[in-house]
C-alpha positions as CSV (number, residue, x, y, z in Angstrom):
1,X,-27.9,14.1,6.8
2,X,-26.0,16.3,8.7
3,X,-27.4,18.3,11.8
4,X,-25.7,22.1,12.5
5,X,-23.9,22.1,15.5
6,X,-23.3,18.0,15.7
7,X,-19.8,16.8,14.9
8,X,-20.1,13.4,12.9
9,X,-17.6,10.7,12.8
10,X,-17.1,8.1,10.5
11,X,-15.2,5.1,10.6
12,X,-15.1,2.5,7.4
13,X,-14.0,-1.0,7.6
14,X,-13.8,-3.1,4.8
15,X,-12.3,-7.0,5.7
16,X,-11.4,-9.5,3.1
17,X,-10.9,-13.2,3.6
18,X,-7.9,-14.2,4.0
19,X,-6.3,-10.9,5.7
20,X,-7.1,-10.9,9.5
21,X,-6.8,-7.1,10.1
22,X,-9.4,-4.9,8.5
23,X,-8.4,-1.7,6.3
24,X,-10.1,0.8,8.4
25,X,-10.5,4.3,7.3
26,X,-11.3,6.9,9.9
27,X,-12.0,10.2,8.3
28,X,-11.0,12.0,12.1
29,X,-7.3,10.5,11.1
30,X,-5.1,13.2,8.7
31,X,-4.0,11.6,5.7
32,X,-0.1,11.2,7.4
33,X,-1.5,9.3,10.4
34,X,-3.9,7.5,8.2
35,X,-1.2,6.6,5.3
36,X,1.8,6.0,8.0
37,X,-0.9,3.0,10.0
38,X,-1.7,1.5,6.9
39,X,1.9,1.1,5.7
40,X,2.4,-0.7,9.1
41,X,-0.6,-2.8,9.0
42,X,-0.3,-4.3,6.1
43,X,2.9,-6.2,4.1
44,X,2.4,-4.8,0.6
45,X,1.0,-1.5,-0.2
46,X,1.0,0.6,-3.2
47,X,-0.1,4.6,-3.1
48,X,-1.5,5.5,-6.2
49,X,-3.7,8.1,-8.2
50,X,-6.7,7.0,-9.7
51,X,-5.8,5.5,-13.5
52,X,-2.3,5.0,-13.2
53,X,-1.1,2.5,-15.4
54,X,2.0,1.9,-13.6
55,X,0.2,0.6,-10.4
56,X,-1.7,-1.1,-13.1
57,X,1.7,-2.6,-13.7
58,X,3.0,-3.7,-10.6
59,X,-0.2,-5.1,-9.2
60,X,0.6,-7.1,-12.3
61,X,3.6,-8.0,-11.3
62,X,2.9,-8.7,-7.9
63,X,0.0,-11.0,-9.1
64,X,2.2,-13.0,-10.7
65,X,4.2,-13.7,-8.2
66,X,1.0,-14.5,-6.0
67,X,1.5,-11.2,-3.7
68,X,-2.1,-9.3,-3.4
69,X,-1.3,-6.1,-2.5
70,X,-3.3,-3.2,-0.6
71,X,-3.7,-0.4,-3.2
72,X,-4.5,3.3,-1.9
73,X,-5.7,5.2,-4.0
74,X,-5.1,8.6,-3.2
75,X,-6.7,12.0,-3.8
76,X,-3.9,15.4,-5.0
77,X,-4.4,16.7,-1.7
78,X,-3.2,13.4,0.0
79,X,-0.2,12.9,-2.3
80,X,2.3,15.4,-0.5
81,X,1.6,12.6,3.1
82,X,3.5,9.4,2.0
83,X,6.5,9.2,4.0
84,X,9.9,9.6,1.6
85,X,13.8,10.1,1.9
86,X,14.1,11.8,-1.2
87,X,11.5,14.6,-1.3
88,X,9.6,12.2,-4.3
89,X,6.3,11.9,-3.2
90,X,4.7,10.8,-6.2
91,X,2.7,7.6,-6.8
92,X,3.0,5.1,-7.5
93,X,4.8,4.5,-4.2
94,X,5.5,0.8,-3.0
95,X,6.1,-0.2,0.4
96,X,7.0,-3.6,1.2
97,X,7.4,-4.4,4.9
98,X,6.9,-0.7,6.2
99,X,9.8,0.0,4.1
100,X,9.3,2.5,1.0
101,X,10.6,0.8,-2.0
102,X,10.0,3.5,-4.6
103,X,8.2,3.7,-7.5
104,X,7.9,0.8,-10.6
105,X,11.8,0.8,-11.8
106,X,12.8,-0.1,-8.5
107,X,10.0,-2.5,-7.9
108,X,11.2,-4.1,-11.6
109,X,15.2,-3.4,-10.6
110,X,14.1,-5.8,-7.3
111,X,12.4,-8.6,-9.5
112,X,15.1,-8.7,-12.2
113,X,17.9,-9.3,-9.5
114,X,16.0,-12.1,-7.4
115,X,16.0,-9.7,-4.3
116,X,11.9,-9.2,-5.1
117,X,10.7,-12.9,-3.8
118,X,12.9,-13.2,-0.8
119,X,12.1,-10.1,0.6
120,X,8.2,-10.5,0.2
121,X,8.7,-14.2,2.0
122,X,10.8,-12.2,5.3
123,X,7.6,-10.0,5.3
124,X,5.2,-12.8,5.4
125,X,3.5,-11.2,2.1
126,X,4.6,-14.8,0.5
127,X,5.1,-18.6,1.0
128,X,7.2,-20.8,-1.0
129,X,6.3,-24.2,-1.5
130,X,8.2,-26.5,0.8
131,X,10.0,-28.1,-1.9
132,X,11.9,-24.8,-3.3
């Protein structure tokens, strides 16, 4: 209920076991601050638009390989805040490490030359058995 004149503020946590810093969402945040913290706080994220079957595809992927990553699932007007060198803002967008990727051809280029794994074990999104 809101009251006229009262400024509300909301602040959403959600925390999943396993992952020791919550994915908070403050709606005071703009989407840039908001989508620039969460690619810091957590290893893997993909930016996406709700039904997009390539996300669908590299959380597959990722899966797979036993990486969970944080999907965002962002709304048209939040689309033009994810951070890019090339003016190509459009999900899906993968970062691994605080480090845009790109979109699914580079996550697949990655994986097909054996660069995918070690990078997601130097950003702690991945552990390898002691005996590979």
């Amino acid at each position: 209920m809101a009251i006229q004149g009262v400024e509300q503020q909301v602040r959403l946590e959600l925390t999943t076991s396993g992952n020791t810093s919550p994915l908070a969402i403050d709606v005071s945040e703009s989407a840039e601050v908001r989508i620039q913290r969460l690619i810091t706080e957590n290893p893997v994220v993909i930016f996406s638009r709700p039904s997009c079957c390539m996300c669908h595809v590299m959380k597959n992927l990722l899966h797979t390989i036993g990486v969970h990553p944080t999907v965002i699932e962002l709304e048209e007007d939040e689309i033009s805040a994810i951070p890019s060198e090339d003016d190509s803002s459009e999900p899906p967008a993968l970062f691994i490490g605080g480090t845009r990727v790109g979109g699914l051809e580079r996550l697949v280029a990655l994986h097909l030359s054996n660069k995918l794994v070690p990078l997601l074990v130097d950003v702690g999104a991945l552990s390898l058995p002691l005996w590979v």
